[in-house]
C-alpha positions in Angstrom: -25.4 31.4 23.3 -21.7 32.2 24.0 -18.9 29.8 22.1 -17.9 28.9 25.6 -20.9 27.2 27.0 -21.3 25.6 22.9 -18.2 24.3 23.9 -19.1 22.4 26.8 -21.9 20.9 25.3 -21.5 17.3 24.7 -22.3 15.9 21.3 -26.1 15.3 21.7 -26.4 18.5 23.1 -24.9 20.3 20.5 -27.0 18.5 17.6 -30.2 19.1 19.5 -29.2 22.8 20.4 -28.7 22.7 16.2 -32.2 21.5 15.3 -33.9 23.8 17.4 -32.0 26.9 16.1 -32.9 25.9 12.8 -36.2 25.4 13.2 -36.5 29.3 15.0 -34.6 30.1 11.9 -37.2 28.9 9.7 -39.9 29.9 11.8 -38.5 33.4 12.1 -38.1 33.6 8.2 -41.3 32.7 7.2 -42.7 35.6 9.4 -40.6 37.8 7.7 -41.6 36.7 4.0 -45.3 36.9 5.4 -44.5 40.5 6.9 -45.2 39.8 10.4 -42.4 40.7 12.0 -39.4 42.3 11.0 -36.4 39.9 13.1 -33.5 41.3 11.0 -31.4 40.8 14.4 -32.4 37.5 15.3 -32.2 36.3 12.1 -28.6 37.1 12.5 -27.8 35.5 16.2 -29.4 32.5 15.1 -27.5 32.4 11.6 -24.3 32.8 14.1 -24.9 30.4 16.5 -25.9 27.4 14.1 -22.5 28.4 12.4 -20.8 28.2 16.0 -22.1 25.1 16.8 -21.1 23.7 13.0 -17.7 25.0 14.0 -17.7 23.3 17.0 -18.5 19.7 15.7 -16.5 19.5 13.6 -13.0 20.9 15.4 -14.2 17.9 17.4 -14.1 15.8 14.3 -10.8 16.8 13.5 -9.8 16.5 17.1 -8.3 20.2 16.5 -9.4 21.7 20.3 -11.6 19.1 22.4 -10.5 15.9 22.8 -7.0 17.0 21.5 -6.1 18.6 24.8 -7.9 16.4 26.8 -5.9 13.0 26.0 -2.3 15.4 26.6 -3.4 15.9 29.8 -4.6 12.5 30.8 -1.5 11.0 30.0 0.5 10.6 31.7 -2.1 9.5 34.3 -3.1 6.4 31.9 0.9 5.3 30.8 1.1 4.4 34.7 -2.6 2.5 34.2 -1.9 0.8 30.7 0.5 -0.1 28.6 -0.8 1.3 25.6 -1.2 4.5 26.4 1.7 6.0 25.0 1.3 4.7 21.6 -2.6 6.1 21.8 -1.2 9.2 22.7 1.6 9.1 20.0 -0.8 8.9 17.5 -3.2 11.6 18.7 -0.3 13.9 18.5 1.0 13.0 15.2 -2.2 13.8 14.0 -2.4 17.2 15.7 1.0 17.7 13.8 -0.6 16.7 10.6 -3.6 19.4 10.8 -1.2 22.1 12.0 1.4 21.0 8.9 -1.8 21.0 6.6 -3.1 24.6 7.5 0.1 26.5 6.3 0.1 24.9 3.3 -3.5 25.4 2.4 -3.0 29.0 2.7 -0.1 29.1 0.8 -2.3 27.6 -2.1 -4.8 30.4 -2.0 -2.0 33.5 -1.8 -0.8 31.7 -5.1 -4.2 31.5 -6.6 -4.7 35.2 -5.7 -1.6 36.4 -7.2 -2.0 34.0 -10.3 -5.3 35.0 -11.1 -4.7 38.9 -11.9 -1.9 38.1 -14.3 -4.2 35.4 -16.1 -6.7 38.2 -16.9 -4.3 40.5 -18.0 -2.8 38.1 -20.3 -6.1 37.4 -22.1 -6.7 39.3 -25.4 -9.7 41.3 -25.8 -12.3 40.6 -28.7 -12.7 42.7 -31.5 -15.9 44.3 -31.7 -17.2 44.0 -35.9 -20.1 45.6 -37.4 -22.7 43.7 -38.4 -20.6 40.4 -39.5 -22.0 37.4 -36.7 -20.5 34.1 -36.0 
C-alpha cells in the first residue's frame, strides 16, 4: 500500500489495516520457518507497511501532518462561526512550534553523543595482560 492512500485512512482503518498486516506477517513467517515458502519479499513489504502505518498514527498523535494542517486551513472559516476559534487555533500552532523547536535540539544531542563517544574510548587505558597471576 502506498503512504498516500495510508494517509487517508481514518483511524479505524488504519488500526484494522495494522492487525491484518501483522497477522500475514506471522502467517508468512511461520511458512518460512516450516520451509514452505520462501516470501523473503513479502516479508519485507509487509515489515514496511506496518512501519508506515506506525508512522502514520502517530504523526497524528503528535499532530505533526494531519490534523495540523487541517485546523490552519479551517480557520479562518470557524473565527467568523465562534468565538473561540482563534485561541483553539493559537494553541494548535504553539504546539506545532514546540515539535519543530524540539526536533533541532534532539539532533543536536545525538551529533554530541557521536563526537563524545570516540574521545571517551580513546581516553580509557588498556589492561595489562599478566602471566598466570588471576584476580
Amino acid at each position: 500500500m502506498e503512504l498516500a492512500k495510508i494517509r487517508n485512512l481514518s483511524d479505524e482503518e488504519l488500526k484494522h489495516q495494522e492487525k491484518t498486516s501483522a497477522e500475514q506477517l506471522f502467517r508468512i513467517r511461520f511458512q518460512v520457518a516450516m520451509g514452505q515458502s520462501d516470501g523473503v519479499k513479502k516479508l519485507r513489504q509487509l515489515r514496511k507497511e506496518i512501519a508506515q502505518i506506525k508512522t502514520v498514527t502517530r504523526e497524528r498523535e503528535l499532530s505533526i501532518h494531519g490534523e495540523n494542517k487541517e485546523v490552519k486551513q479551517a480557520t479562518p472559516a470557524a473565527e467568523a462561526e465562534t468565538p473561540g476559534a482563534k485561541e483553539a487555533a493559537a494553541e494548535v500552532e504553539a504546539k506545532a512550534e514546540k515539535v519543530e523547536q524540539a526536533a533541532p535540539a534532539a539532533e543536536t544531542k545525538t551529533r554530541k553523543t557521536k563526537k563524545a563517544a570516540p574521545a571517551a574510548a580513546a581516553k580509557k587505558p588498556k589492561k595489562e595482560k599478566t602471566k598466570g597471576a588471576r584476580k
